[in-house]
C-alpha atoms as one frame of an Amber mdcrd trajectory, in Angstrom:
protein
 -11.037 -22.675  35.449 -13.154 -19.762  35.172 -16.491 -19.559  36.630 -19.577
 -17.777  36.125 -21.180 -15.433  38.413 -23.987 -17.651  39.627 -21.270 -20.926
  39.935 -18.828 -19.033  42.048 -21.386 -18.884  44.905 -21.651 -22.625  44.959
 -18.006 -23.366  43.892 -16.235 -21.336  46.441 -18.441 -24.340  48.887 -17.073
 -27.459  49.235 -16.432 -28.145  45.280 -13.584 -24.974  45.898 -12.457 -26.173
  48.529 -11.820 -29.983  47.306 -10.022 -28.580  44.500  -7.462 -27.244  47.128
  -4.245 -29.459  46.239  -2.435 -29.238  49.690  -4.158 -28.947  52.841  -3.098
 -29.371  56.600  -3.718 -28.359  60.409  -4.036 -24.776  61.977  -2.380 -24.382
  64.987  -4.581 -24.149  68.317  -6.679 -21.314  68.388  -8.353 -19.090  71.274
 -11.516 -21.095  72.179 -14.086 -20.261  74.677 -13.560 -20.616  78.542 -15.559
 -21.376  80.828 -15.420 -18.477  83.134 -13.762 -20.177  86.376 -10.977 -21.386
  84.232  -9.360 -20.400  80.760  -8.328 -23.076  78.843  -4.741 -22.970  77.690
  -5.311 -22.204  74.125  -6.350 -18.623  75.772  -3.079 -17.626  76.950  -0.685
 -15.536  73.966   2.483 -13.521  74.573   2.254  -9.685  75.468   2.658  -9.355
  71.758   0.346 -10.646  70.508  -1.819  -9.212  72.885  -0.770  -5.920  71.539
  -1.505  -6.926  68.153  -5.026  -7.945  68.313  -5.733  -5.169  70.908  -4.918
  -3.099  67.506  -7.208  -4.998  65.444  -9.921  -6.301  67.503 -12.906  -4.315
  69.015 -14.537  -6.585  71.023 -15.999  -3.948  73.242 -19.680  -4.758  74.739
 -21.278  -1.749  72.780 -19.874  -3.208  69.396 -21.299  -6.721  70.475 -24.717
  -5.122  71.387 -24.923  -3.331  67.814 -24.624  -6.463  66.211 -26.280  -8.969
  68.425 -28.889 -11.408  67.453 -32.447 -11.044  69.061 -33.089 -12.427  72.485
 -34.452 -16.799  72.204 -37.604 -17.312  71.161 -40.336 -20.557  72.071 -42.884
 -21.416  70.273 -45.193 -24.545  70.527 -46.258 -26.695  67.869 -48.495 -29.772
  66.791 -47.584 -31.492  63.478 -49.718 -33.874  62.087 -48.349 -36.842  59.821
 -48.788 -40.093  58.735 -50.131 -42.190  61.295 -49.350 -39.809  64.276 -48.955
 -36.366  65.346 -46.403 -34.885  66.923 -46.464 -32.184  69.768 -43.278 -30.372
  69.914 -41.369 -26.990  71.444 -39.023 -25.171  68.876 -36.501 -22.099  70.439
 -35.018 -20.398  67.888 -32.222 -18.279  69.155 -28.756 -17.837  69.854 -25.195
 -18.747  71.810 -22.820 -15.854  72.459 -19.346 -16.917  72.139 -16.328 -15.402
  74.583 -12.790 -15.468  74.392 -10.424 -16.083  77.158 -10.351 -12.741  78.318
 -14.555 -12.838  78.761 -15.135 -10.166  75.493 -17.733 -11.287  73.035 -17.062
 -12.768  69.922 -20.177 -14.125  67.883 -23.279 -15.092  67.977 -24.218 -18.181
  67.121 -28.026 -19.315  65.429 -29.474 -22.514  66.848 -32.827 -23.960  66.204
 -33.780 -26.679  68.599 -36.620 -28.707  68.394 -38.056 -31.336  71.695 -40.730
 -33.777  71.304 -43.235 -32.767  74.592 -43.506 -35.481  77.054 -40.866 -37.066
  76.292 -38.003 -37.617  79.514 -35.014 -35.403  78.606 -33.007 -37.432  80.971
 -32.857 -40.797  78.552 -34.228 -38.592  75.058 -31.713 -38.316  72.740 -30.317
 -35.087  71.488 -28.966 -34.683  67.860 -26.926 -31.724  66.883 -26.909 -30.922
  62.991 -24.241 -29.120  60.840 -23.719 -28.728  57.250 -20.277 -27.954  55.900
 -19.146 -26.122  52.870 -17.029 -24.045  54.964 -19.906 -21.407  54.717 -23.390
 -23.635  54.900 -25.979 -23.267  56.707 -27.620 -25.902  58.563 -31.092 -25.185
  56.523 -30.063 -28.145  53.841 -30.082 -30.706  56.784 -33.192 -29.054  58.406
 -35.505 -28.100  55.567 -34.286 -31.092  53.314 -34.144 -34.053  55.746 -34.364
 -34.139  59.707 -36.575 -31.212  60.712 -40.643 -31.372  61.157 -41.001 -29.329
  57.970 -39.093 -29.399  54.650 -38.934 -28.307  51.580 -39.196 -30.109  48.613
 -35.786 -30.012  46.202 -36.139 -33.198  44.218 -36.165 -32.721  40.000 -38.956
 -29.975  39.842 -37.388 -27.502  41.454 -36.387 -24.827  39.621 -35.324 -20.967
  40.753 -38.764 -19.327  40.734 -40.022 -22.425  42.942 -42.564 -20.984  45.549
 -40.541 -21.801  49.143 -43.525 -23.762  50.557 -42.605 -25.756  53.868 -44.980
 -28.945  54.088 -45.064 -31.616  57.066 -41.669 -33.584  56.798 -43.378 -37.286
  57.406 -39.600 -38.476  57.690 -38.418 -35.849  60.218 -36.169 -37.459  62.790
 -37.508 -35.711  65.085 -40.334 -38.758  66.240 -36.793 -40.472  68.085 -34.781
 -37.753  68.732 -34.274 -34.778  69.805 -33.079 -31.985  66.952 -30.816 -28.830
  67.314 -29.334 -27.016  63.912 -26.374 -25.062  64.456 -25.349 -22.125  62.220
 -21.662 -21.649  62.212 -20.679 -17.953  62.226 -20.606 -16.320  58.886 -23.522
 -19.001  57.969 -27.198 -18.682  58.564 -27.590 -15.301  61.128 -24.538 -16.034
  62.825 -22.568 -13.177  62.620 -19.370 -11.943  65.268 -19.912 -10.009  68.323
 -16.602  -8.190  67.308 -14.626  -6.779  64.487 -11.124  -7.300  63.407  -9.031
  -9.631  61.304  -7.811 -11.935  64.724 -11.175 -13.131  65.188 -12.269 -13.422
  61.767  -8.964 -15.973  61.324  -9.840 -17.158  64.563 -13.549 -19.203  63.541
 -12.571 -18.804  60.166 -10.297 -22.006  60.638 -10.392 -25.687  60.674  -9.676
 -25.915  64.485 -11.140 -22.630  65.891 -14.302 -23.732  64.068 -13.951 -27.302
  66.046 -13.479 -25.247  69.103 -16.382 -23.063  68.459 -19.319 -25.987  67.374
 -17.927 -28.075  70.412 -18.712 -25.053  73.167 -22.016 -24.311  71.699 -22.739
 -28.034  72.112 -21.398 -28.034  75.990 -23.139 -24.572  76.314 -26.786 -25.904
  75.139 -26.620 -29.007  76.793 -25.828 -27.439  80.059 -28.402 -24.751  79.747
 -31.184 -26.991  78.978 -30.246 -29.798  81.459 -28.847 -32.320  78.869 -25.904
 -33.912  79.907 -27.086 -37.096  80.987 -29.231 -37.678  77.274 -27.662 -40.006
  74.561 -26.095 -37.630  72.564 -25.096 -37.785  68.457 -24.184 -35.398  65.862
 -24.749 -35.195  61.957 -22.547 -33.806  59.864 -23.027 -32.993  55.854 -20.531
 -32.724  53.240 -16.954 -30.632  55.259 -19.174 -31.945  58.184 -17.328 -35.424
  57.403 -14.175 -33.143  58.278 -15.905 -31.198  61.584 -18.070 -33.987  62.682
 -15.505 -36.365  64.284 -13.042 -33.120  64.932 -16.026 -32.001  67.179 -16.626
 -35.234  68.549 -12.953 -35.380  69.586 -13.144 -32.019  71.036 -15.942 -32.969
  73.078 -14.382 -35.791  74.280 -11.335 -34.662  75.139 -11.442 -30.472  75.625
 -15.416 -30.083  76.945 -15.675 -33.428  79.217 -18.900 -34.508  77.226 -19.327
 -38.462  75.551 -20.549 -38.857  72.382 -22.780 -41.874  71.543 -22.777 -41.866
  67.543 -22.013 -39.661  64.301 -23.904 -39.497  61.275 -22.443 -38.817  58.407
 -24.207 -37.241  55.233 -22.075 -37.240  52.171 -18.748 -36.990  53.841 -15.277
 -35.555  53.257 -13.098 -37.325  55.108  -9.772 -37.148  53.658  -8.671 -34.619
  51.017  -5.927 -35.741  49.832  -7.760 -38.515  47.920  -9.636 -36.061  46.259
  -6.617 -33.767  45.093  -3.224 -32.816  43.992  -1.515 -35.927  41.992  -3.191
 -38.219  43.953  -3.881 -41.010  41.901  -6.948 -42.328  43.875  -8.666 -39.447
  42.999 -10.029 -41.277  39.658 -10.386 -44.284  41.282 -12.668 -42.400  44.151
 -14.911 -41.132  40.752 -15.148 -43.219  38.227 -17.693 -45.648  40.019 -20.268
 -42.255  40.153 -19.157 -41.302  37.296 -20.265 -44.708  35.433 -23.458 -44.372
  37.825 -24.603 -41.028  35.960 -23.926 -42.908  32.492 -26.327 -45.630  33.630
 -28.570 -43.658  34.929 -29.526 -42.143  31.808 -31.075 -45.448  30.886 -32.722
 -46.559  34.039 -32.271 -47.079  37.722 -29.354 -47.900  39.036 -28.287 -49.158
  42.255 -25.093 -49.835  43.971 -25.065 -53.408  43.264 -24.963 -52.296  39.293
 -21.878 -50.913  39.999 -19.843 -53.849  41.375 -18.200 -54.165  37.731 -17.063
 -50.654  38.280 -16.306 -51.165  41.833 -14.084 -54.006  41.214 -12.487 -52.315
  38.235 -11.909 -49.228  39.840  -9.859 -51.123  42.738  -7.249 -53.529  40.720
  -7.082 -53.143  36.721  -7.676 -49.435  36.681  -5.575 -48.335  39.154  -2.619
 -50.834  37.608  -2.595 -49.346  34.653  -3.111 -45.462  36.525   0.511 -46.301
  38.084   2.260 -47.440  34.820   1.772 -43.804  33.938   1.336 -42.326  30.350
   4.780 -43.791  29.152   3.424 -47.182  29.022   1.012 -46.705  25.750  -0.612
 -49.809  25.735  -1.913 -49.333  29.492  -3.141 -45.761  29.196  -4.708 -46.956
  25.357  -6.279 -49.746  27.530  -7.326 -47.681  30.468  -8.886 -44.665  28.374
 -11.025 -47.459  26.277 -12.237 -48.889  29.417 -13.080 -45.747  31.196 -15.227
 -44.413  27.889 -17.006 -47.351  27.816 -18.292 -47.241  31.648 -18.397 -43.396
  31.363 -20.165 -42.927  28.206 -17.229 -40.009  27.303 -16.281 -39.903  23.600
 -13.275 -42.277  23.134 -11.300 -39.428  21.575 -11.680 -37.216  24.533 -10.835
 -39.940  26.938  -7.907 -40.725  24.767  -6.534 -37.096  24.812  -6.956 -36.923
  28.558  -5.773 -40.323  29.408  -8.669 -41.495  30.802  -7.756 -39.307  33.458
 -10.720 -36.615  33.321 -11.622 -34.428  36.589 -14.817 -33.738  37.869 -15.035
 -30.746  35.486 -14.136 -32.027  32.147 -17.018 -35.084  32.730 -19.340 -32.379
  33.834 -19.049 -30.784  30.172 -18.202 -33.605  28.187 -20.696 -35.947  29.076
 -23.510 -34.619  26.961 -21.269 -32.009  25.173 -23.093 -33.788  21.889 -26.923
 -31.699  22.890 -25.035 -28.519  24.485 -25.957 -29.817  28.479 -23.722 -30.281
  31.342 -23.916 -32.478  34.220 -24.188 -31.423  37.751 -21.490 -31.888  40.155
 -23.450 -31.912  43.052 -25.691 -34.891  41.367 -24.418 -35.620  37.994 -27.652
 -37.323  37.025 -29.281 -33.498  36.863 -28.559 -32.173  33.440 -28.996 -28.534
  32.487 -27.811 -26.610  29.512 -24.632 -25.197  28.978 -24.481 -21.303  29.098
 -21.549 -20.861  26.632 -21.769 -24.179  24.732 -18.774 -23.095  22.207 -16.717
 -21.612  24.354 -12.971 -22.930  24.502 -13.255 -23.263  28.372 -15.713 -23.775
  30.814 -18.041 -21.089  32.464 -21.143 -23.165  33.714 -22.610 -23.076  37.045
 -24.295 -26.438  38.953 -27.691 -27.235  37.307 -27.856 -29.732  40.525 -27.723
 -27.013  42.686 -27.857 -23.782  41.421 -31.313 -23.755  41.395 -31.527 -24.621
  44.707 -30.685 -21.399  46.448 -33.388 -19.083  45.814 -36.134 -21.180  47.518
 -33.980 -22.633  49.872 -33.187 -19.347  51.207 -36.637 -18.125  51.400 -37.929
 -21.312  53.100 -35.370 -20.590  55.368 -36.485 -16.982  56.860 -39.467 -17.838
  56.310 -39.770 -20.835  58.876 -37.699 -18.684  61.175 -39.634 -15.127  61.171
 -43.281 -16.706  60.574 -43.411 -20.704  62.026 -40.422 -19.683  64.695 -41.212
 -15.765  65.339 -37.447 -15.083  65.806 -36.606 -11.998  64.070 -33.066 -10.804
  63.527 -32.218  -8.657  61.167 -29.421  -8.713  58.362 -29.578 -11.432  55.651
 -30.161 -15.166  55.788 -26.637 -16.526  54.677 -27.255 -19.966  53.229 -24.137
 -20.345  51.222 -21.658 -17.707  52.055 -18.617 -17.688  49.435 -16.782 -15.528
  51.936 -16.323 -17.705  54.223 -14.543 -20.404  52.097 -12.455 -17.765  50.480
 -10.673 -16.565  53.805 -10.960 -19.909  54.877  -7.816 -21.400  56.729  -7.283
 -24.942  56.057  -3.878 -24.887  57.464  -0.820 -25.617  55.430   1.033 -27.930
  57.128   2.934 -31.465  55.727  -0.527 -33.454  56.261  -3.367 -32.773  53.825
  -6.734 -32.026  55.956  -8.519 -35.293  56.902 -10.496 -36.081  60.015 -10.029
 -40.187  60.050  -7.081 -39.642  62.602  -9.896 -38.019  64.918 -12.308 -41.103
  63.600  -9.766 -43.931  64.565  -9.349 -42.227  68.134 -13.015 -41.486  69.111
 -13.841 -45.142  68.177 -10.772 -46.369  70.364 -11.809 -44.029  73.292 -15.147
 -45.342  73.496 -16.042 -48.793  72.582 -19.313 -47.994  72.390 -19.684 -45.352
  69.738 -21.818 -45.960  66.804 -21.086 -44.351  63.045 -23.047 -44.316  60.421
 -21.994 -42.872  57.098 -24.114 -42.098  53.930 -23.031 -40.904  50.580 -25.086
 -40.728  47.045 -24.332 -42.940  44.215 -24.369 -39.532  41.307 -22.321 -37.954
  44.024 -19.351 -36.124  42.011 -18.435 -33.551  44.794 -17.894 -35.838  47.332
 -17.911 -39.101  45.489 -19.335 -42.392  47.851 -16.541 -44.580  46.718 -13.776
 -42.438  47.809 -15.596 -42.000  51.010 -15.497 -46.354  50.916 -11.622 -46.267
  50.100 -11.132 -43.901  53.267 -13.152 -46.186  55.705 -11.746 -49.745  54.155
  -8.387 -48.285  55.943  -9.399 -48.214  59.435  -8.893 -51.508  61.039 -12.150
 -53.806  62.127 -11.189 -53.927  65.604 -12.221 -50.344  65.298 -15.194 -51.106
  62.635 -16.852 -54.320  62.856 -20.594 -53.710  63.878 -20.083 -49.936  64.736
 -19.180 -48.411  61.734 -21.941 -48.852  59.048 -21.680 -47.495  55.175 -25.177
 -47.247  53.612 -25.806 -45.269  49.435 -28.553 -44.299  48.183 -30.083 -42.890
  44.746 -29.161 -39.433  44.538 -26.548 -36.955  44.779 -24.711 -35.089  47.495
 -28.002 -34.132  48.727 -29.592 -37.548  48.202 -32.445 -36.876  50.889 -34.008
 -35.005  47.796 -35.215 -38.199  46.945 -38.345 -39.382  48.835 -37.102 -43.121
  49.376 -33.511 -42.413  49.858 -34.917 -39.877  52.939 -36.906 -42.205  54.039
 -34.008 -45.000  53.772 -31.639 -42.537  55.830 -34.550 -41.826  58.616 -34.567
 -45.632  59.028 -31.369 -46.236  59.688 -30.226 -43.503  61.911 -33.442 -44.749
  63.756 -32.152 -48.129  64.138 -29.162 -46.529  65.116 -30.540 -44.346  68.230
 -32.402 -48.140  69.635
């Protein structure tokens, strides 16, 4: 469907890429080495050699008119409810090599430690968002760093990008250090050419990348023997356990949990004829619809829940031939959806994310978010025949998020690079390679097999109930498949009120900052 100008910046994110109907694995890509000896994914023919050499200029003058300013460190003293912390912040950089030592990006990381604290038993936390093409600022500025910015209901474009104390910063138990992918943030390459743009532009060359800047901070600053965990947001539910597994396996370090935030975990549930797509939806869906007359929690939804999982998906498999079952089924899903019962009759009660985004409150001209469908804002083209509406959950988002952004980095962190702060870079998800192989793209294979390596590891997932991009009971479906020898009392599914970004809310923040506490004991 068409989209606007302003929507195309948050749709070519993660709502383009779920909408991709066949995805798969990349092949191995070059990755970094460490200099003694280049790992195997290095070596290429004489060929292909020949062929980059044509495209690539990886030179050291190219990488020194584009690098990122040397590391800054700053100290700072916080003061919040009940305590004050006393913490060191480095903003800087990681230059990435290939196997042949040239340079080829730089990548942003903001690391925060708690001062007098033992880095020998302090946990360490490294933070990603997904997209492809986010920057880590959401999970910084909007949940786990020592200042945030608020993005609950008020926020609007013109929103002044005022940091405040973050009172439910993770920081008081661990550790933090926000990684910029490159393309995202100021990450940006060290060289030109289309090889190493396909290179990190790639489901596994990205896995490669995050996992060596990981090995490559921890061994600068000391780290290896600290409990270690990452977080992952949104295509982070894709990267997070990838990188874990990479870690594990390619870079020699453990892993001791993974946070989730919103995950995608599987796309194939979420696309193509997959019939569990409306199953996945349909319990946020019918959460929105609620909403609009009070608070709802996930226990209001067991109706839904339960529907969703037997009667539903019955009658989904009958198919449209059987006219008493889809009559039944598009009856049923107007009621819990609050969608006309002559549009869910024409569409079978088999409406996408898109069609309940307009049709919801079609009636007054509004649409519904996708990133939180409980955030209504008007319709731009309200009689139009097709859709051109942006995100009202998110649109409004960018502007202050992306000053709060520089803004913490050049004036709280003194690091100055130049170029623009890239907190949601379309580009990146347009030349995006997620691989077109048999298998659709899904990361519970790399799940199942970190959890089997180490008996130990700890997961904890998270997912908001108005959630429509990366709905919480898909993300259920997914982890009701791997088997509780794997699960039981390691792999823990919490939702909150909210959307994908649920941390917007003060109590669901607060809610996740208690749990992945519990979780670091």
């Amino acid at each position: 469907m068409p989209l606007s100008p302003r929507s195309a910046v948050t749709a070519c994110m993660l709502i383009a890429a779920l909408a991709l109907p066949q995805l798969g694995t990349p092949g191995a890509i070059a990755q970094e080495a460490r200099p003694t000896a280049p790992h195997a994914d290095h070596v290429k023919s004489g060929a292909e050699h020949d062929k980059a050499a044509n495209k690539v200029d990886a030179s050291p003058a190219r990488a020194e008119l584009n690098s990122l300013p040397a590391d800054v460190t700053t100290h700072h003293s916080l003061a919040l409810p009940g305590r004050t912390l006393a913490f060191t912040a480095t903003a800087g950089s990681i230059r990435l090599y290939n196997g042949k030592g040239e340079p080829q990006a730089d990548i942003a990381v903001t690391a925060y430690k708690l001062d007098g604290a033992d880095p020998r038993t302090r946990p360490v936390t490294f933070l990603f968002n997904g997209g492809p093409g986010a920057s880590s600022a959401w999970l910084q500025l909007g949940a786990a760093g020592p200042w945030r910015l608020p993005i609950g209901d008020s926020v609007v474009a013109s929103s002044p990008p005022v940091l405040q104390a973050n009172a439910e910063t993770w920081l008081d138990f661990t550790d933090l250090v926000f990684i910029d992918p490159v393309g995202t943030g100021y990450s940006r390459f060290a060289a030109s050419g289309d090889e190493v743009r396909k290179h990190f532009y790639s489901v596994d060359g990205d896995v490669s990348a995050m996992a060596v800047v990981i090995r490559r901070w921890l061994e600068k600053n000391d780290r290896l023997t600290s409990p270690k965990y990452l977080a992952g947001e949104s295509y982070g539910g894709i990267r997070g356990p990838k990188v874990a597994d990479n870690l594990q396996t390619k870079q020699g370090i453990g892993v001791n949990g993974l946070i989730l935030v919103s995950p995608v975990l599987d796309f194939h549930d979420l696309s193509g004829s997959s019939l569990l797509q409306y199953a996945a939806r349909l319990p946020s869906m019918a959460a929105v619809a609620r909403q609009q007359k009070g608070k709802v929690t996930r226990a209001d939804l067991a109706d839904v829940e339960s529907y969703a999982r037997s009667e539903f998906l019955t009658d989904l498999v009958k198919g449209e031939n059987d006219k008493e079952a889809t009559t039944r089924l598009s009856d049923r899903v107007a009621a819990l959806t609050g969608i006309d019962k002559t549009v869910s009759r024409r569409l079978a009660g088999r409406f996408d994310t898109r069609e309940f985004q307009r049709e919801f409150d079609r009636e007054h001209g509004r649409v519904t978010g996708r990133f939180d469908g409980a955030k209504l804002g008007l319709d731009p083209f309200p009689d139009s025949s097709s859709s051109h509406f942006g995100d009202p959950s998110a649109d409004s988002l960018i502007a202050p998020l992306t000053s709060a952004a520089v803004q913490l980095t050049r004036s709280k962190l003194n690091w100055k690079p130049d170029g623009s702060y890239e907190l949601l870079n379309g580009s990146v998800a347009e030349q995006w390679d997620f691989g077109r192989g048999r298998h659709p793209l899904e990361s519970t294979t790399q799940l199942r097999e970190i959890l089997s390596v180490d008996p130990t590891l700890q997961v904890l997932v998270s997912g908001g109930l108005f959630d429509l991009a990366a709905p919480y009971y898909g993300t259920q479906i997914v982890l009701d498949q791997l088997p509780p020898t794997l699960t039981d009392k390691r792999v823990k599914f919490v939702v909150y009120p909210g959307g994908h970004m649920f941390y917007a809310d003060d109590a669901s923040r607060q809610a996740l900052r208690d749990e992945v506490k519990a979780m670091m004991k």
